[in-house]
ROKEBA-116604 format. One record per residue: residue number from 1; residue in one letter; x, y, z of N, C-alpha, C, O in turn. Coordinates in pm, 1 decimal. Layout:
> NUM|A|X|Y|Z|X|Y|Z|X|Y|Z|X|Y|Z
...
***
This chain:
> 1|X|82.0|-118.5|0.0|0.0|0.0|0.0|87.5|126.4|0.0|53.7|229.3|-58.5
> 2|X|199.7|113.0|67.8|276.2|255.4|90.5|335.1|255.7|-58.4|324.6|365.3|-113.4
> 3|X|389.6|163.6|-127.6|451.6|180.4|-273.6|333.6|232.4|-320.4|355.5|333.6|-387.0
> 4|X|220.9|205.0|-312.7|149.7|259.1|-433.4|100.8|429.0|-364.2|91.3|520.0|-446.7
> 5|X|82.0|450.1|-264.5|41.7|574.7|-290.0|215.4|644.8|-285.1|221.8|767.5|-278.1
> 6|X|287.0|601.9|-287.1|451.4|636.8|-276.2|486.1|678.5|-483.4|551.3|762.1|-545.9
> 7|X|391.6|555.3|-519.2|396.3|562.8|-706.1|328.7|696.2|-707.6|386.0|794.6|-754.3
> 8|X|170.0|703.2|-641.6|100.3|772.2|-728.5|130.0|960.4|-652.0|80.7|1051.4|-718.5
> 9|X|185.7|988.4|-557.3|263.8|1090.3|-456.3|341.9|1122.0|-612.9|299.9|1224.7|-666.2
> 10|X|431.3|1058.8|-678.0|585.0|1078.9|-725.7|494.0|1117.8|-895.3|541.9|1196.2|-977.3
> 11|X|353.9|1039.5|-917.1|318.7|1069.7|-1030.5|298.2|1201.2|-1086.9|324.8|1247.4|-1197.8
> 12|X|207.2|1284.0|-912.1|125.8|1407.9|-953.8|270.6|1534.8|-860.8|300.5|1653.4|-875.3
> 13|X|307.1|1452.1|-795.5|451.4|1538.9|-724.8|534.7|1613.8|-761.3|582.5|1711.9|-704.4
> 14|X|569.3|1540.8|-923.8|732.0|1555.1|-940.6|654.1|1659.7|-1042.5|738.5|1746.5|-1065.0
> 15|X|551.4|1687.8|-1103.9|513.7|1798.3|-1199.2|499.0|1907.9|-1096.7|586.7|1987.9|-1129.4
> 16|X|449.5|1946.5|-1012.4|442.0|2036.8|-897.3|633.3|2103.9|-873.1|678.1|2214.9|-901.8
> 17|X|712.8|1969.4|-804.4|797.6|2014.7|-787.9|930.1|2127.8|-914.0|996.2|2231.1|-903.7
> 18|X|907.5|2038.1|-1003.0|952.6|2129.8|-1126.7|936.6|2257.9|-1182.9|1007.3|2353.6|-1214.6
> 19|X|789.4|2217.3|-1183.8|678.6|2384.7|-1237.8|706.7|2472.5|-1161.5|652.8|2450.0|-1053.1
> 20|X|779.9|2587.6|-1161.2|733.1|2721.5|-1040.2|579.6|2784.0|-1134.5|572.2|2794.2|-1256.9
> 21|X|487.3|2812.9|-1049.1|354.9|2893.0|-1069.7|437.6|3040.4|-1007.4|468.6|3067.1|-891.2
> 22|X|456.0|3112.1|-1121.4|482.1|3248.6|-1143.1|359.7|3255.5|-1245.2|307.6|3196.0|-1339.5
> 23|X|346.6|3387.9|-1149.1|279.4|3474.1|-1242.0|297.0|3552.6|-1403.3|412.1|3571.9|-1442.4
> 24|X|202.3|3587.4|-1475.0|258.4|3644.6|-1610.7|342.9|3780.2|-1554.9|309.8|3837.5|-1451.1
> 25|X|438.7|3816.3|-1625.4|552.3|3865.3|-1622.5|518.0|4019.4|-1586.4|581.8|4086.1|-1504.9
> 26|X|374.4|4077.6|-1682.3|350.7|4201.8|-1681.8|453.4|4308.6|-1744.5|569.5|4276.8|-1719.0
> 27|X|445.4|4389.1|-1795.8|511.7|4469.0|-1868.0|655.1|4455.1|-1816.6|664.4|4473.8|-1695.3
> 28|X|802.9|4418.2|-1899.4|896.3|4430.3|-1868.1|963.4|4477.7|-2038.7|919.1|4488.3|-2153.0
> 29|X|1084.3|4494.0|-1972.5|1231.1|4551.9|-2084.0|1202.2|4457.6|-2222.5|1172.3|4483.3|-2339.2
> 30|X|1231.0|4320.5|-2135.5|1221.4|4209.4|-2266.0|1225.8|4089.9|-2228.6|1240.5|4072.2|-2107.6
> 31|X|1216.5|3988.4|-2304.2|1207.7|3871.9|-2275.1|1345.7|3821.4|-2340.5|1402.3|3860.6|-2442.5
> 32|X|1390.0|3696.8|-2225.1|1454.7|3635.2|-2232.7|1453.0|3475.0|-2281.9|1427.9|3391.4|-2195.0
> 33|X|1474.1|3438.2|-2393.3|1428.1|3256.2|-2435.7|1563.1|3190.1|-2451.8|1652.1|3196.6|-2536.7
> 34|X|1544.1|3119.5|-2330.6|1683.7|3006.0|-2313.4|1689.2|2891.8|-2426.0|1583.2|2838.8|-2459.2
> 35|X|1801.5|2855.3|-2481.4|1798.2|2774.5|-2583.5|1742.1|2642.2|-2489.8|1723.9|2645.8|-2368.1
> 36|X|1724.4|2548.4|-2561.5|1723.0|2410.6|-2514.4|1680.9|2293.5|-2655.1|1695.3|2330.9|-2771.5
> 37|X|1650.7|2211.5|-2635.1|1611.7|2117.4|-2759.5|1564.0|2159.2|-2913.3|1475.9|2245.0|-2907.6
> 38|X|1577.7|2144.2|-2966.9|1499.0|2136.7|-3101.0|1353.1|2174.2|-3070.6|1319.8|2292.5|-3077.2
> 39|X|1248.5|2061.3|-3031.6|1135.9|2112.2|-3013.4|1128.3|2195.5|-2866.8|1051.6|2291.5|-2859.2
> 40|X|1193.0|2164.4|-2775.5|1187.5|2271.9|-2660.3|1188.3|2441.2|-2667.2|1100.8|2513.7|-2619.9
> 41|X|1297.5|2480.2|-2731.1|1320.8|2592.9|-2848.8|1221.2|2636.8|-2908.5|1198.3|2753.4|-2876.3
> 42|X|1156.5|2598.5|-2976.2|1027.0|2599.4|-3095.1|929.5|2706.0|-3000.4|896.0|2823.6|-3014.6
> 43|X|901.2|2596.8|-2892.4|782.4|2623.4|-2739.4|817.3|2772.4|-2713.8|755.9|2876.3|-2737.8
> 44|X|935.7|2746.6|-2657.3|1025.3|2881.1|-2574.8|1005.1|2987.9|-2702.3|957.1|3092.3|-2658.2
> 45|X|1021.8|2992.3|-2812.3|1074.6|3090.0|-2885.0|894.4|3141.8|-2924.4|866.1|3260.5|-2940.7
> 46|X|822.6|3064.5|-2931.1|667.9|3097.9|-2963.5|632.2|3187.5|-2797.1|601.9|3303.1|-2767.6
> 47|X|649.5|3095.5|-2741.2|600.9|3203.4|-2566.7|666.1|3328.4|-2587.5|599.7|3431.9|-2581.6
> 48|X|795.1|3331.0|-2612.5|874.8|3477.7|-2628.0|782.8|3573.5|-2732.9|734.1|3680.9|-2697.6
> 49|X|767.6|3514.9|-2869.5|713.6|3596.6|-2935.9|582.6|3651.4|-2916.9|538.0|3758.6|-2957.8
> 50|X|503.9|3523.2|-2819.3|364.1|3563.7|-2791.5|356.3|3679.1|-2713.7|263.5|3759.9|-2711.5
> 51|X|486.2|3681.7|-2633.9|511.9|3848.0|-2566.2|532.1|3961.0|-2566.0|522.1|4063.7|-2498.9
> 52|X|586.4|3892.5|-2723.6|611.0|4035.5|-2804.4|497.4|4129.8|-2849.5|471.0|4249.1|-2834.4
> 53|X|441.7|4023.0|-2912.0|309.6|4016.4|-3009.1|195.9|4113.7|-2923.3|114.5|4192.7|-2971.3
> 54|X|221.1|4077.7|-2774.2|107.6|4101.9|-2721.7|138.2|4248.7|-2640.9|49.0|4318.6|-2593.0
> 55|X|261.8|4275.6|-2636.9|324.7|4390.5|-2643.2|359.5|4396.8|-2454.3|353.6|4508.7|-2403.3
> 56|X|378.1|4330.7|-2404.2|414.1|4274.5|-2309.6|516.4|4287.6|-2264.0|526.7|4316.4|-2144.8
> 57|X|651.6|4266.7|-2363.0|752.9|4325.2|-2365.1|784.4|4434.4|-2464.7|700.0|4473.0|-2545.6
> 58|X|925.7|4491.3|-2457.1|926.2|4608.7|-2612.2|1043.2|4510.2|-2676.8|1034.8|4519.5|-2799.3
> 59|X|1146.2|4421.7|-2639.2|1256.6|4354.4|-2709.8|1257.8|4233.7|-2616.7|1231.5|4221.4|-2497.0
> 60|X|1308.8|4123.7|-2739.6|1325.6|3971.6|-2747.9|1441.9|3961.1|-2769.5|1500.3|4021.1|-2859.7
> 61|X|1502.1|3869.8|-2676.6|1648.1|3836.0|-2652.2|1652.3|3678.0|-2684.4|1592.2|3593.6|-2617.9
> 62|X|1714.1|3657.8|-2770.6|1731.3|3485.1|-2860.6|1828.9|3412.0|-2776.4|1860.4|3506.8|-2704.5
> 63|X|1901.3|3310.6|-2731.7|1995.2|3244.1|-2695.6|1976.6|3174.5|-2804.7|1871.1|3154.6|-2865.0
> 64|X|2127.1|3122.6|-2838.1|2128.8|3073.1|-2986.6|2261.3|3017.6|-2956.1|2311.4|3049.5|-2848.2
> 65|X|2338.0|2924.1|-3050.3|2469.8|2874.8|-3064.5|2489.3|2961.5|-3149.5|2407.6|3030.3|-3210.7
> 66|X|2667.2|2957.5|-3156.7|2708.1|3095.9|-3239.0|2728.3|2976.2|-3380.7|2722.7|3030.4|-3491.1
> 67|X|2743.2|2872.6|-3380.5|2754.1|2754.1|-3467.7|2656.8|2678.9|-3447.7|2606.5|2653.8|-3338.2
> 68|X|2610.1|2620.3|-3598.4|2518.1|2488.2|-3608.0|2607.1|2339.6|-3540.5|2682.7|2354.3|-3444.5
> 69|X|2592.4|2246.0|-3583.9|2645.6|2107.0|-3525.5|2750.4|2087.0|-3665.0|2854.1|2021.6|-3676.6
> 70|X|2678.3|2169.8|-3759.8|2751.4|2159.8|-3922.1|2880.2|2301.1|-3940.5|2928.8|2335.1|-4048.3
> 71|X|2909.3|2357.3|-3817.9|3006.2|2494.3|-3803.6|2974.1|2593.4|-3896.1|3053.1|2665.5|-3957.0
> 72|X|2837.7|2591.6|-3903.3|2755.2|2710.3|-4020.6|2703.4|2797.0|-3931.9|2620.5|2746.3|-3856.4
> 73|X|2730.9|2940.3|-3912.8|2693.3|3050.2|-3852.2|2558.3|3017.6|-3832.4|2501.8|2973.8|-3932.6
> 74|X|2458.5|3031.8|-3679.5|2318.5|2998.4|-3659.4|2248.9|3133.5|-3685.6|2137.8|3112.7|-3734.4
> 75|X|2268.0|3227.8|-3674.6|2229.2|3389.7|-3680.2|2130.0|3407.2|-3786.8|2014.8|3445.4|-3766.3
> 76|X|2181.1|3376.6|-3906.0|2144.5|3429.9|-4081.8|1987.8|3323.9|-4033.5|1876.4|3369.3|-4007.1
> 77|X|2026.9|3187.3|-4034.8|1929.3|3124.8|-4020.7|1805.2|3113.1|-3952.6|1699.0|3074.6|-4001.5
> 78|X|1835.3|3162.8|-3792.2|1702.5|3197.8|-3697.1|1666.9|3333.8|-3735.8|1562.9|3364.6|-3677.5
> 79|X|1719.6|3448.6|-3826.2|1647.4|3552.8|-3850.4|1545.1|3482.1|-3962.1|1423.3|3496.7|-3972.6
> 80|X|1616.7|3418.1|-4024.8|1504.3|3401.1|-4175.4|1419.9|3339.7|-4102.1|1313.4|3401.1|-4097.4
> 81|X|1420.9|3240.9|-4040.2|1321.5|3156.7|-3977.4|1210.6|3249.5|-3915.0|1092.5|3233.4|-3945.7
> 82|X|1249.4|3342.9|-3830.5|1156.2|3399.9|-3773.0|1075.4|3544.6|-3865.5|961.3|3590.8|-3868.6
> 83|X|1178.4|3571.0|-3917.6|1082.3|3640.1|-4072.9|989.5|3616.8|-4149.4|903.5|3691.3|-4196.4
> 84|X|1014.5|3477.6|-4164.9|889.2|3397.3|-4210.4|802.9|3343.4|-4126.4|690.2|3372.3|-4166.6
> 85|X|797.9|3277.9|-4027.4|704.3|3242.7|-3910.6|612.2|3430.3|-3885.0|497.3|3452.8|-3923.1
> 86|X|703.4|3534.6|-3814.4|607.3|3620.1|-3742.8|648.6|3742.0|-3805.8|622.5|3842.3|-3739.3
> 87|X|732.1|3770.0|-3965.8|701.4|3902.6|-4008.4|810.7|3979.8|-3982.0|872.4|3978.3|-3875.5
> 88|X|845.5|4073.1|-4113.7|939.5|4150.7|-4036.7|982.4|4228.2|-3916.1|1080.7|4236.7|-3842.5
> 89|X|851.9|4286.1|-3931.3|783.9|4396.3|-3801.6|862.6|4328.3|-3657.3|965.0|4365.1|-3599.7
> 90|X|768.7|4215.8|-3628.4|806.1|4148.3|-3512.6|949.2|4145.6|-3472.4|992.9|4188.0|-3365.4
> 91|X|1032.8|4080.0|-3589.6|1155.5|4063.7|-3613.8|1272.2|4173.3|-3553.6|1374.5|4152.1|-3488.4
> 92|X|1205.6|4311.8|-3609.3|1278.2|4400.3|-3609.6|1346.3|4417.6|-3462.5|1465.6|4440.4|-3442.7
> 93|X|1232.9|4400.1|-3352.0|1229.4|4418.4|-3228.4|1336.6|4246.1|-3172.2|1351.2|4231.5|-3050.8
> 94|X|1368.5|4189.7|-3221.3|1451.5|4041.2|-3172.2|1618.6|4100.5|-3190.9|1674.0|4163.3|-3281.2
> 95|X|1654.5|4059.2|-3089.6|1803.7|4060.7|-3029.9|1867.8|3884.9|-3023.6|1796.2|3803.9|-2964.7
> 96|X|1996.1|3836.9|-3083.1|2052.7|3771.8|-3027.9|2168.9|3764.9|-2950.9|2257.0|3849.7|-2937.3
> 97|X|2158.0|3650.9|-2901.2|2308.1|3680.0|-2771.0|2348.1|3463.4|-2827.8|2285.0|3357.7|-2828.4
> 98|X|2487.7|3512.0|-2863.7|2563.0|3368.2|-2913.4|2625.7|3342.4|-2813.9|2687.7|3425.5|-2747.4
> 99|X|2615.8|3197.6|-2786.0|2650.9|3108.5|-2687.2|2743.5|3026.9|-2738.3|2701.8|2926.0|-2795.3
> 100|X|2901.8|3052.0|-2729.9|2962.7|2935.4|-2743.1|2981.5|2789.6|-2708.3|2916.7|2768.1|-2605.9
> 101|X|3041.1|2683.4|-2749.0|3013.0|2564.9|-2771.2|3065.2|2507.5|-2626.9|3034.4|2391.4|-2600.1
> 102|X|3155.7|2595.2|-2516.7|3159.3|2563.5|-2415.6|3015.3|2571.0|-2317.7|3005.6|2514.6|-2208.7
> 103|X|2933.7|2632.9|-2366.3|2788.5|2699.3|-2252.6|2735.0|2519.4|-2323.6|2726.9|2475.9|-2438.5
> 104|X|2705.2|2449.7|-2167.9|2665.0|2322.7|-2174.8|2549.3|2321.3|-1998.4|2516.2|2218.9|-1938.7
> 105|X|2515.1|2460.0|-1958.9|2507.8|2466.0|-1856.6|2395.6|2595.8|-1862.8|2393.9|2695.8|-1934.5
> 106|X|2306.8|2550.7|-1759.6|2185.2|2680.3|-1758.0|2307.6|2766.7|-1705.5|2375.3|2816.0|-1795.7
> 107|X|2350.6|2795.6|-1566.5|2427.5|2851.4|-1489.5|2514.1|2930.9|-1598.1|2505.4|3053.6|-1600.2
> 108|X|2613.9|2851.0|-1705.9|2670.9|2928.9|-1808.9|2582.2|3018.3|-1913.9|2623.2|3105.0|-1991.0
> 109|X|2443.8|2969.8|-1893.1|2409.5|3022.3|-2034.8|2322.4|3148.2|-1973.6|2270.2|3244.1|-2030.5
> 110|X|2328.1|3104.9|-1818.8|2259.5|3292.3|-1749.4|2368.8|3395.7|-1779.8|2348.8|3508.5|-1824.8
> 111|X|2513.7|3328.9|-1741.8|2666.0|3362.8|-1769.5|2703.2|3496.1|-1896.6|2754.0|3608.2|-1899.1
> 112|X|2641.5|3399.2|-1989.6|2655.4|3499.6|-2112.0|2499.3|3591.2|-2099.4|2495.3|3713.8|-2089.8
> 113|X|2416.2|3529.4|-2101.3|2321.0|3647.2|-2108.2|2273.6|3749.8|-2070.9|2194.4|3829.1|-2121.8
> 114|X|2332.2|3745.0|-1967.2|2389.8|3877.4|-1809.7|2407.3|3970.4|-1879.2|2341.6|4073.0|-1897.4
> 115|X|2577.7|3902.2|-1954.3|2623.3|4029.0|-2014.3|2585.3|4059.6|-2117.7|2639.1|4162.7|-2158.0
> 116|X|2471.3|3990.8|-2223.4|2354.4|4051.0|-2343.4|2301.9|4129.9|-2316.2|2286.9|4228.4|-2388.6
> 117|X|2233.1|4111.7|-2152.3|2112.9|4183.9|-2104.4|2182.6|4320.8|-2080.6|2128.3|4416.5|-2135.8
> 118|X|2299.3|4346.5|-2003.8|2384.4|4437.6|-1987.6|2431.0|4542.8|-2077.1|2464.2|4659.6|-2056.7
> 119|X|2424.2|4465.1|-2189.0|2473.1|4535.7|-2291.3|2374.8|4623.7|-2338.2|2397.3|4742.1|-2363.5
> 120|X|2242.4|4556.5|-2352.8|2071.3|4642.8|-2396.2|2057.6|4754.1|-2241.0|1977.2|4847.2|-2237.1
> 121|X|2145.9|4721.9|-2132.3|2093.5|4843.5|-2024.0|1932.6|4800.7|-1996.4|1860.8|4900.7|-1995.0
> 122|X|1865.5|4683.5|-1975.7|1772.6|4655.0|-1974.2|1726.1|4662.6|-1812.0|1824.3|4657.6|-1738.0
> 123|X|1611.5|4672.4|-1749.0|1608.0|4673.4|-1592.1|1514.0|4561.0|-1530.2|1503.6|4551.5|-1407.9
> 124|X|1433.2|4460.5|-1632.3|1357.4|4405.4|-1630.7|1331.9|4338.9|-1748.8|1314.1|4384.6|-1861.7
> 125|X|1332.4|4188.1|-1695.3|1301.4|4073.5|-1771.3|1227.8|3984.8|-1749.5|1182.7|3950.3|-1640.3
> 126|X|1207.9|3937.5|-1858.0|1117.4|3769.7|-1826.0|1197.4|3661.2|-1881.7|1243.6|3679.6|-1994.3
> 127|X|1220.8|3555.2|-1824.2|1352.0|3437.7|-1872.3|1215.8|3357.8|-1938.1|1109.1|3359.1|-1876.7
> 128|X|1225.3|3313.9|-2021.1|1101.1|3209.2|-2119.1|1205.7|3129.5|-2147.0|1314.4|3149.6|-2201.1
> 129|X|1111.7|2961.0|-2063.6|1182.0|2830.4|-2025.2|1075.8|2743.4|-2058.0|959.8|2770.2|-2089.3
> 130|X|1122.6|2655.5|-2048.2|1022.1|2541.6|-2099.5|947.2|2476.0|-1964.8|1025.2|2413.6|-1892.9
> 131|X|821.4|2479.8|-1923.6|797.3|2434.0|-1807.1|822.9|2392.7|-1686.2|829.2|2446.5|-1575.7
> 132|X|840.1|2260.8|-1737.7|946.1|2169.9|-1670.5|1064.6|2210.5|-1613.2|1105.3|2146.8|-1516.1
> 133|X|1140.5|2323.0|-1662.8|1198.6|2374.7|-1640.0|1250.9|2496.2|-1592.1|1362.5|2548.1|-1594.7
> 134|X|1127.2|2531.6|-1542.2|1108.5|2685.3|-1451.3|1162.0|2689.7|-1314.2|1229.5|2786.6|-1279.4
> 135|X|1135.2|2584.4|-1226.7|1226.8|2590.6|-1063.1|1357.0|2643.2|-1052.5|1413.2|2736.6|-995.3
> 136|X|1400.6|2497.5|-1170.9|1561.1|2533.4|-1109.2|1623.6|2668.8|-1206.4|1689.6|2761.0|-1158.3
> 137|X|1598.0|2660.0|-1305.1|1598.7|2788.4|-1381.5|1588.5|2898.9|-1302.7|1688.9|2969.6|-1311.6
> 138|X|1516.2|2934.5|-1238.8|1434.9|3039.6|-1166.1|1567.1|3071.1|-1049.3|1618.3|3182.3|-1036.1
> 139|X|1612.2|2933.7|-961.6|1687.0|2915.3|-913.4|1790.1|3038.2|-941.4|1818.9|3150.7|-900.4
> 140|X|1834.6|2917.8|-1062.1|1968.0|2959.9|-1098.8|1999.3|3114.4|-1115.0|2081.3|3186.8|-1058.5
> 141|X|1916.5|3135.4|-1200.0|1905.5|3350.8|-1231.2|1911.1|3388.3|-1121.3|2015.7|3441.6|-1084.3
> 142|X|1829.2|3377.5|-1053.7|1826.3|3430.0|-904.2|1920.5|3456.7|-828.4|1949.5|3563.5|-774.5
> 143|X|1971.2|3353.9|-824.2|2143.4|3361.9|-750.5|2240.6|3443.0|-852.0|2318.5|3532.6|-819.6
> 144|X|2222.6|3401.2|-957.3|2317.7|3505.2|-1041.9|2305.9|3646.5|-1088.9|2398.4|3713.9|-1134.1
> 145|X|2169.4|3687.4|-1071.9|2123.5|3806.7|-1092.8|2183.3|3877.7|-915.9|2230.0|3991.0|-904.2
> 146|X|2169.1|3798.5|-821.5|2180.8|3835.9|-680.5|2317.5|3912.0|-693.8|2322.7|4035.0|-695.4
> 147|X|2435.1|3825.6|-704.0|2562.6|3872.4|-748.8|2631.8|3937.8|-847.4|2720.5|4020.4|-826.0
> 148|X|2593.9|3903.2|-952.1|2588.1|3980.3|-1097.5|2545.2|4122.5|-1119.1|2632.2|4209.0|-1129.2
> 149|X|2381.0|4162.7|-1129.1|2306.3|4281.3|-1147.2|2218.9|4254.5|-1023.6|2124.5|4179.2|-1047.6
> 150|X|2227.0|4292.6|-913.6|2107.0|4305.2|-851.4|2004.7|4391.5|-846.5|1900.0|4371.8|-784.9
> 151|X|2033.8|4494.9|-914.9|1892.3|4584.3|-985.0|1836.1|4546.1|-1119.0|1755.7|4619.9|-1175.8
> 152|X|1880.4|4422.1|-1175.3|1794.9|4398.9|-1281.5|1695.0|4288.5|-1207.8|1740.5|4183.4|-1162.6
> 153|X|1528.9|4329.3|-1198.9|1448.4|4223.1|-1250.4|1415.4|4168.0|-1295.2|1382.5|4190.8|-1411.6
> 154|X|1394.2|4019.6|-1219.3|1369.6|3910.3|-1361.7|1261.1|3851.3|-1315.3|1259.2|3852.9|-1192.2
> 155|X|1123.0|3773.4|-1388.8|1042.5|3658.4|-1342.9|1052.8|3588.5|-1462.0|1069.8|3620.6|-1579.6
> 156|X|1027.7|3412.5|-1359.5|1019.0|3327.9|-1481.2|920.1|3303.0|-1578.0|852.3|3244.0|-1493.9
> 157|X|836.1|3293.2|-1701.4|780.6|3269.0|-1811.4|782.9|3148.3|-1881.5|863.7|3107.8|-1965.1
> 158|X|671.4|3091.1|-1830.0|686.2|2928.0|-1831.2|595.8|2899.1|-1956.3|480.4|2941.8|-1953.8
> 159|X|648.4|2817.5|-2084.3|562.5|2767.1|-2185.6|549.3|2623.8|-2176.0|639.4|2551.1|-2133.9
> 160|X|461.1|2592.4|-2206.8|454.4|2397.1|-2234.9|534.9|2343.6|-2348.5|518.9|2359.0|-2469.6
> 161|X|618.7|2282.1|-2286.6|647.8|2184.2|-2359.7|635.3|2048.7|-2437.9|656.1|1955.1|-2360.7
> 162|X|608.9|2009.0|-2562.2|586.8|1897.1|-2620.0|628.8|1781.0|-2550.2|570.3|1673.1|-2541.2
> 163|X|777.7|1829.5|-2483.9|858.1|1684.0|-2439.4|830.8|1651.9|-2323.4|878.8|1548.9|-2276.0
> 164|X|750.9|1729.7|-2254.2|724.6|1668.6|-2075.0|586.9|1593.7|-2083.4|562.3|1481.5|-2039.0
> 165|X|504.4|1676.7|-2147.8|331.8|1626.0|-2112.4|303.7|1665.2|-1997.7|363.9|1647.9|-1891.7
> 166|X|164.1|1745.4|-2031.5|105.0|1883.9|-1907.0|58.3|1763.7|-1797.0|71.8|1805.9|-1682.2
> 167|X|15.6|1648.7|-1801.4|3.3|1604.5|-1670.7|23.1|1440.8|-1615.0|37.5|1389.0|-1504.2
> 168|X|15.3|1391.7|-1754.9|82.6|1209.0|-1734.4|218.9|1200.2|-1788.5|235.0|1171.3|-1907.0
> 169|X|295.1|1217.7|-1728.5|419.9|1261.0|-1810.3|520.8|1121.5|-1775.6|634.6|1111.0|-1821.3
> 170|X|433.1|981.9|-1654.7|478.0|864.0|-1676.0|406.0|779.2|-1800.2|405.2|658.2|-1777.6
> 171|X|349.7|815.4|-1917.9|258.7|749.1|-1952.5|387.7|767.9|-2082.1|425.1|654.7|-2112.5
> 172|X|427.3|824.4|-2124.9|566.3|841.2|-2291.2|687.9|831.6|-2246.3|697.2|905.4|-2148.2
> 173|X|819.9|759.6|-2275.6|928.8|758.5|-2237.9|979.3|914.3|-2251.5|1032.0|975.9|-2158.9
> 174|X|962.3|950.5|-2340.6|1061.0|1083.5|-2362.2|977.2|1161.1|-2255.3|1064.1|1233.1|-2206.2
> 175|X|881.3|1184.9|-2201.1|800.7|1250.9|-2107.2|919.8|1250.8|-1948.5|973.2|1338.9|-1881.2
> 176|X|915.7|1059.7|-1945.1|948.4|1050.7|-1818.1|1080.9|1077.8|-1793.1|1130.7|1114.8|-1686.8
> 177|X|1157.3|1047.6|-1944.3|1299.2|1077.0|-1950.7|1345.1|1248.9|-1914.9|1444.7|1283.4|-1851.3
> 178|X|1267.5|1316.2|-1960.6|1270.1|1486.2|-1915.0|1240.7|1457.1|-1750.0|1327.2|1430.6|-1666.6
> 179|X|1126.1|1466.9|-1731.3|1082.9|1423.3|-1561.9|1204.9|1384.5|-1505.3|1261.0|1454.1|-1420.8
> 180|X|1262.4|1248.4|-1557.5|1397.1|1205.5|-1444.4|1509.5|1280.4|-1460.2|1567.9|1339.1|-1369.1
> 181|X|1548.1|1278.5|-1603.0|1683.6|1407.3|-1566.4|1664.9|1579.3|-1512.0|1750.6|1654.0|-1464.8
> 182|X|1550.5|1599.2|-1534.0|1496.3|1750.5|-1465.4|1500.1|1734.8|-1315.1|1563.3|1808.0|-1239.0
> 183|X|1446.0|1659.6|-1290.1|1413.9|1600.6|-1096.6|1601.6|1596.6|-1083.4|1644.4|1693.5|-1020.6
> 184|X|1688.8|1518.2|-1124.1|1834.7|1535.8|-1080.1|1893.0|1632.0|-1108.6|2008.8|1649.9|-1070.7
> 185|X|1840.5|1700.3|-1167.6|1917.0|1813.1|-1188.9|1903.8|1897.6|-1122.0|1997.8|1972.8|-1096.0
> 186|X|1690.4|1925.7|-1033.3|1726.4|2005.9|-920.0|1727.3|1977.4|-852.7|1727.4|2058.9|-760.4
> 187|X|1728.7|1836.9|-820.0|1812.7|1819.6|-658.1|1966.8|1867.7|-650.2|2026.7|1918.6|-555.5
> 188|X|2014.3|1833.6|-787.3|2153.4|1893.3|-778.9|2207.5|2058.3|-737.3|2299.2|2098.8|-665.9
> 189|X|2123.2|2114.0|-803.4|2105.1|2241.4|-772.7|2075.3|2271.9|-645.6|2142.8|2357.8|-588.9
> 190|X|1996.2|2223.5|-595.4|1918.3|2239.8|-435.9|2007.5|2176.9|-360.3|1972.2|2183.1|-242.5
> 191|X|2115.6|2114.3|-375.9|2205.5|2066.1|-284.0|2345.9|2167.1|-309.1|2459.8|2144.8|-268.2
> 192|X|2316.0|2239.8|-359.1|2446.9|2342.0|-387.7|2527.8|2364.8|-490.5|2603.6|2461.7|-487.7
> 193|X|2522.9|2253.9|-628.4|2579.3|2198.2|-739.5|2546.3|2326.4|-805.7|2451.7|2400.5|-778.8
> 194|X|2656.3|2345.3|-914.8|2620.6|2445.3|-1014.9|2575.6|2376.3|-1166.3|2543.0|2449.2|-1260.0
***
């Protein structure tokens, strides 16, 4: 009996523990969209624009590799992409910040974007993350904004992701596979790990 309500505790638990419930961001500088997966990216980069769109923010800040996997400049390519998806207009207002091939790390990739955000003189942000990935995220800025800029505001901006699943997320491997490496990763974090 204790395994099973111990299963079904860890089923509806571990989505709670991940998710931070922040509020919408409300008018800030700009939004911030952390790279992550292929389709994770996609999520993140649509929430960002939906912020734009909705005028929510005034500028969109890209995290991007400064190289494809093929050592082809990523820049030329996510502008066209997003030219065609949401228009020049939209476009005009998007900023990127290139992440070299060492940033393998949220912690590194707040690292560089510090000094993106720094560079725009911005005073307020919204970090746009992929669900699942809002706690430790949230975390992480936090502490680095603490030491880094502590007059820049930030809240987190959480979109759904394809790869977790909004609420059976033991029911698809790739669901549970996000779930288990997300869960170690913030315990790692929550135990002091960078």
């Amino acid at each position: 009996m204790a395994f099973i309500l111990l299963a079904i505790g860890l089923m509806f638990g571990i989505r709670l523990a991940l998710v931070a419930a922040n509020p919408p961001p409300g008018h800030v500088d700009a939004a911030v969209v952390l790279n992550g997966s292929m389709i994770g990216q996609r999520a993140r980069l649509q929430g960002g624009m939906s912020l734009l769109q909705q005028q929510e923010v005034n500028q969109l800040l890209v995290s991007i590799p400064d190289l494809s996997n093929w050592d082809e400049p990523v820049r030329p390519v996510a502008r066209q992409y997003l030219e065609r998806k949401y228009g020049d207009e939209a476009v005009a207002r998007v900023n990127f910040c290139e992440t070299g091939p060492e940033v393998n790390s949220t912690e590194q990739e707040a690292e560089v974007l510090l000094g993106c955000i720094r560079g725009h003189h911005w005073h307020s942000v919204a970090i746009v993350t992929s669900d699942y990935h809002t706690r430790r995220a949230g975390i992480i800025w936090r502490k680095m904004v603490r030491t880094a800029d502590p007059q820049l505001q930030i809240t987190m901006f959480a979109v759904e992701d394809p790869e977790f699943g909004r609420c059976r997320w033991w029911r698809q491997r790739l669901f549970a596979k996000t779930c288990l490496l997300e869960s170690t990763k913030l315990v790692y974090v929550l135990l002091g790990g960078k």
